[in-house]
Rosetta silent file (secondary structure, phi, psi, omega in degrees, C-alpha in Angstrom):
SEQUENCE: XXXXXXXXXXXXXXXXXXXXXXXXXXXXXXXXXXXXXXXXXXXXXXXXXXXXXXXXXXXXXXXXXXXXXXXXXXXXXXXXXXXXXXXXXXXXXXXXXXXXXXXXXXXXXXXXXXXXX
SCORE:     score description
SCORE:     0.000 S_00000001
   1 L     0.000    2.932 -169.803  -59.347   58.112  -57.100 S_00000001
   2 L   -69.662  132.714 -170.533  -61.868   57.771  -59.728 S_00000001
   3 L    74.596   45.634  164.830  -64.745   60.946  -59.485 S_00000001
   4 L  -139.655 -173.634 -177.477  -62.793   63.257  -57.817 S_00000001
   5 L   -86.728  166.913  171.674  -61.062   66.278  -59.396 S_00000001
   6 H   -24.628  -88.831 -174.355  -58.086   67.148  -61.859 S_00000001
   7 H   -31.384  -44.327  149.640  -55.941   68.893  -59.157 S_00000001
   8 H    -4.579  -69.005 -120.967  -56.902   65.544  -56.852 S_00000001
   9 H  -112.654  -30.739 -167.562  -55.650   63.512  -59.248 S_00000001
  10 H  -102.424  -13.707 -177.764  -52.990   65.427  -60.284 S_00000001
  11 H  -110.223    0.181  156.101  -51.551   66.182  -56.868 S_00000001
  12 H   -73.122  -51.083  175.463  -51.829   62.517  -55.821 S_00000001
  13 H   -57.379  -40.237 -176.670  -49.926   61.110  -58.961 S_00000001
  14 H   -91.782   31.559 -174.605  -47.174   63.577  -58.158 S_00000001
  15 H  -123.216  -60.735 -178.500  -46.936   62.833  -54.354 S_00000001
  16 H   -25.658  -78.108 -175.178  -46.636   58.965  -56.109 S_00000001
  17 H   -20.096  -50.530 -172.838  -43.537   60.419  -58.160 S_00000001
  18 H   -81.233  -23.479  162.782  -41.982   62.062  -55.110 S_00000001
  19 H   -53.125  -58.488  178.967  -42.005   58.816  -53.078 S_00000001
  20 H   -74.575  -26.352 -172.215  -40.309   56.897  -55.528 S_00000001
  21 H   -54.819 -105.420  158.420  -37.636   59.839  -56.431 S_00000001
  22 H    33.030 -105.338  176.045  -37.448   59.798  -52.571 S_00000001
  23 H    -5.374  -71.767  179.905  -37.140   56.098  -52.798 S_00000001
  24 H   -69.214  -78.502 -139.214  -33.906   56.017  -55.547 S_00000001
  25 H   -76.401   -6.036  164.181  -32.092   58.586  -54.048 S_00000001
  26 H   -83.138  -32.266  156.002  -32.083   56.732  -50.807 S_00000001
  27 H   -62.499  -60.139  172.837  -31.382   53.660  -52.609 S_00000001
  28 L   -86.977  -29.064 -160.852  -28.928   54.508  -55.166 S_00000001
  29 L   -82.194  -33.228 -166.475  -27.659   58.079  -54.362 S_00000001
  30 L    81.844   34.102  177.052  -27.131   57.242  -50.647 S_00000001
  31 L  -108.364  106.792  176.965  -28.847   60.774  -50.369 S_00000001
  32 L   -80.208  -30.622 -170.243  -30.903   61.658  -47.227 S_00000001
  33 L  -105.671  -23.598 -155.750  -31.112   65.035  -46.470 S_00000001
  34 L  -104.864  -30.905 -164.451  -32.199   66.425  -49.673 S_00000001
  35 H   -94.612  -16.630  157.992  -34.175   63.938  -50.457 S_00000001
  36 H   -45.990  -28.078 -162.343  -36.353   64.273  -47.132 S_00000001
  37 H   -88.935  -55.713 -178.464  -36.672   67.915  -47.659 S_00000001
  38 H   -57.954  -51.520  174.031  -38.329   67.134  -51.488 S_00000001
  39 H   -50.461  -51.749 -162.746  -40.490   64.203  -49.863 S_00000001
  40 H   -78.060  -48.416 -149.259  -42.304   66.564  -46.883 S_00000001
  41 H   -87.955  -51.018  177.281  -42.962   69.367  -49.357 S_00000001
  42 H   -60.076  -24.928  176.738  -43.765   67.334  -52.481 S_00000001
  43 H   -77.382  -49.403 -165.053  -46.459   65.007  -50.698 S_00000001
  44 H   -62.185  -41.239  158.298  -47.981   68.027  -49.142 S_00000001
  45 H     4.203  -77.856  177.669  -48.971   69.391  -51.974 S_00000001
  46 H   -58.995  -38.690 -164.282  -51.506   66.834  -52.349 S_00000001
  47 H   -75.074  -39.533  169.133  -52.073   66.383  -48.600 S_00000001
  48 H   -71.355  -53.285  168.004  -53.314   70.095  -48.669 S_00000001
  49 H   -37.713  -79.668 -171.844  -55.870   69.560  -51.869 S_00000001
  50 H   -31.166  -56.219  179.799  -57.118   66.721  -49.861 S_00000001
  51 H   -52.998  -55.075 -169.521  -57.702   69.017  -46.756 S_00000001
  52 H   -69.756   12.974  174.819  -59.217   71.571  -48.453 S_00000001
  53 H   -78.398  -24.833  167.349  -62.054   69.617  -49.631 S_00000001
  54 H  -100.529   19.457  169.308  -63.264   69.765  -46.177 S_00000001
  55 L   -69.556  156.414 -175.770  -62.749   73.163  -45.201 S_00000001
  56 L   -71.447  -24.944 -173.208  -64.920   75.407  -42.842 S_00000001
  57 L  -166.333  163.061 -173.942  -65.170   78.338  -45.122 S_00000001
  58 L   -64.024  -14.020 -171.722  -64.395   79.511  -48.064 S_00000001
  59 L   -89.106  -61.763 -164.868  -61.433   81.514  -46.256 S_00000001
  60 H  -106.067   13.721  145.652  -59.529   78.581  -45.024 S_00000001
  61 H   -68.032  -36.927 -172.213  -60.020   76.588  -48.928 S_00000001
  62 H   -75.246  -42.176  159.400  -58.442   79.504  -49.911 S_00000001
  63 H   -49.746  -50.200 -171.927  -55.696   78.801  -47.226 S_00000001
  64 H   -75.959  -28.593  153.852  -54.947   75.716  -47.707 S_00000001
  65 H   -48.346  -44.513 -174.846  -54.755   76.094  -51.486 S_00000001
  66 H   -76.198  -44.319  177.004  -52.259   78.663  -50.726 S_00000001
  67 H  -100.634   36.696  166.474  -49.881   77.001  -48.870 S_00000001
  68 H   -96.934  -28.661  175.965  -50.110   74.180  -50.924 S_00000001
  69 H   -65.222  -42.078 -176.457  -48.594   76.707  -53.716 S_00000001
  70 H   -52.562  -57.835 -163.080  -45.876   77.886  -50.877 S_00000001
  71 H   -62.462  -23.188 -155.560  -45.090   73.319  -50.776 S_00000001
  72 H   -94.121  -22.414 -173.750  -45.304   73.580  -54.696 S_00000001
  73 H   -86.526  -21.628 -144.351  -42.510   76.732  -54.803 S_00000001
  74 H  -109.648    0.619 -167.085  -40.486   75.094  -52.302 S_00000001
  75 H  -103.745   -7.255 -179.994  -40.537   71.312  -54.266 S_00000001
  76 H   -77.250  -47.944 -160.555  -39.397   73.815  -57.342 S_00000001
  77 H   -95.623  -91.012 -166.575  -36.225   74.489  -55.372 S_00000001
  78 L   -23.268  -31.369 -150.882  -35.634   70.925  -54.098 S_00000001
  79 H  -101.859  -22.652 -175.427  -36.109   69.386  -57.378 S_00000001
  80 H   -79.276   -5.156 -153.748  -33.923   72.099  -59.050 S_00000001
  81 H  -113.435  -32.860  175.177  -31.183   71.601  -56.286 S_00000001
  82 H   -50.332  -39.696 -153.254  -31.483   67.781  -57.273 S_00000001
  83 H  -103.515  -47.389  153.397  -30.961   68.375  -60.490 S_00000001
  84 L   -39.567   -0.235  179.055  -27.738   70.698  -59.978 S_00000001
  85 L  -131.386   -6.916  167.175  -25.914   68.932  -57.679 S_00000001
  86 L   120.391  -22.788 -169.811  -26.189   65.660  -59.822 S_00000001
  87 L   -82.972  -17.804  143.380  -28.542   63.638  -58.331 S_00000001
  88 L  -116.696  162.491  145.574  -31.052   63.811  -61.005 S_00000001
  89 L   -55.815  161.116 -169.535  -31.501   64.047  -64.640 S_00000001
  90 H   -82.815  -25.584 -171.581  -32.306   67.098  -66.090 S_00000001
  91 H   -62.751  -40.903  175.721  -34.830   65.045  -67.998 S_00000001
  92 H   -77.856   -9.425 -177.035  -36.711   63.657  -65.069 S_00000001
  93 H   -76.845  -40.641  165.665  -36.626   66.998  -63.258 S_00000001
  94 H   -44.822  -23.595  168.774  -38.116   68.621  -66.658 S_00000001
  95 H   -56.508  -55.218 -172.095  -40.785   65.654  -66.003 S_00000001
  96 H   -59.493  -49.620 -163.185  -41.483   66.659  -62.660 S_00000001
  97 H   -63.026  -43.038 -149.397  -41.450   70.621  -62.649 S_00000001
  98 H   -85.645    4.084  150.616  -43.782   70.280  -65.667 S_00000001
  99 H   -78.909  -42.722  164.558  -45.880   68.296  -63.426 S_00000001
 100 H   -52.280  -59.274 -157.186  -45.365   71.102  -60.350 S_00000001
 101 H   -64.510  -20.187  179.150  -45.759   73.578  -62.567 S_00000001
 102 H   -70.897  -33.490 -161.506  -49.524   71.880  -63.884 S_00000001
 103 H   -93.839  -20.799  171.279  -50.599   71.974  -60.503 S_00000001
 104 H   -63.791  -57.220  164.285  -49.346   75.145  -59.616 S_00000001
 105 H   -28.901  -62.678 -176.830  -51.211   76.297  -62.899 S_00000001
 106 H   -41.190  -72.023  176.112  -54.628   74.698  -61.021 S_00000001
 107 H   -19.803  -68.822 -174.820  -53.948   76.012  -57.811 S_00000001
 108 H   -89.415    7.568  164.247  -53.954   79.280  -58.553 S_00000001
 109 H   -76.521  -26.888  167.108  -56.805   79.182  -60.984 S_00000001
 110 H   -30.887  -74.499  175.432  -58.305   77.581  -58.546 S_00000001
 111 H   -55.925  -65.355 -174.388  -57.564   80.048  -55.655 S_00000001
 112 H   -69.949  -44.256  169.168  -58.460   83.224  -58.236 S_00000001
 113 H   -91.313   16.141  148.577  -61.641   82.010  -59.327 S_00000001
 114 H   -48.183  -56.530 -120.511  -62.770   81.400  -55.193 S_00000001
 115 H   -98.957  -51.156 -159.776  -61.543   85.073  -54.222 S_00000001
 116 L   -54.789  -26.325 -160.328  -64.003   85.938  -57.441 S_00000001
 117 L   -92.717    0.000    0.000  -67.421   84.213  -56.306 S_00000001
């Protein structure tokens, strides 16, 4: 991953994160449904960054960026639903969101200084 950008880099580590959470709660929690719903949203995140490096226009970077924020609100609610029903600590979900929340941070600086040029 070396030479590529923050948001990259930062939406890659935290696809990493969501695999293993993923991982333990299938392993230890015996939890499945919850934790499926946190894997497809939290990996996209990253899966969208990736895409948009190859977009056709500046119009669908800006898309793809966008619904990468919609996977980043909806991995907000998974992770917060994790951590309310028991299945995480509040400590690692304060790890994670303050990783969602960095990338969210990117995203839309990202996104706002596109719309600008």
């Amino acid at each position: 991953m070396a030479g590529e950008n923050p948001l990259q880099e930062k939406s890659y580590a935290f696809a990493v994160r969501i695999v293993r959470l993923s991982q333990f709660l299938h392993a230890e929690k015996k939890e499945y449904v919850l934790s499926r719903q946190v894997l497809r949203s939290g990996t996209a995140i990253g899966a969208l960054v990736s895409e948009a490096k190859y977009a056709q226009s500046r119009a669908d970077f800006v898309n793809k960026l966008q619904i990468a924020i919609k996977e980043a609100n909806e991995t907000h609610y998974w992770l917060r639903l994790l951590k309310d029903t028991g299945y995480i600590e509040r400590g690692a979900y304060e790890s994670m969101e303050k990783d969602n929340l960095e990338s969210l941070r990117l995203l839309t600086s990202i996104i706002n200084s596109t719309k600008k040029q």
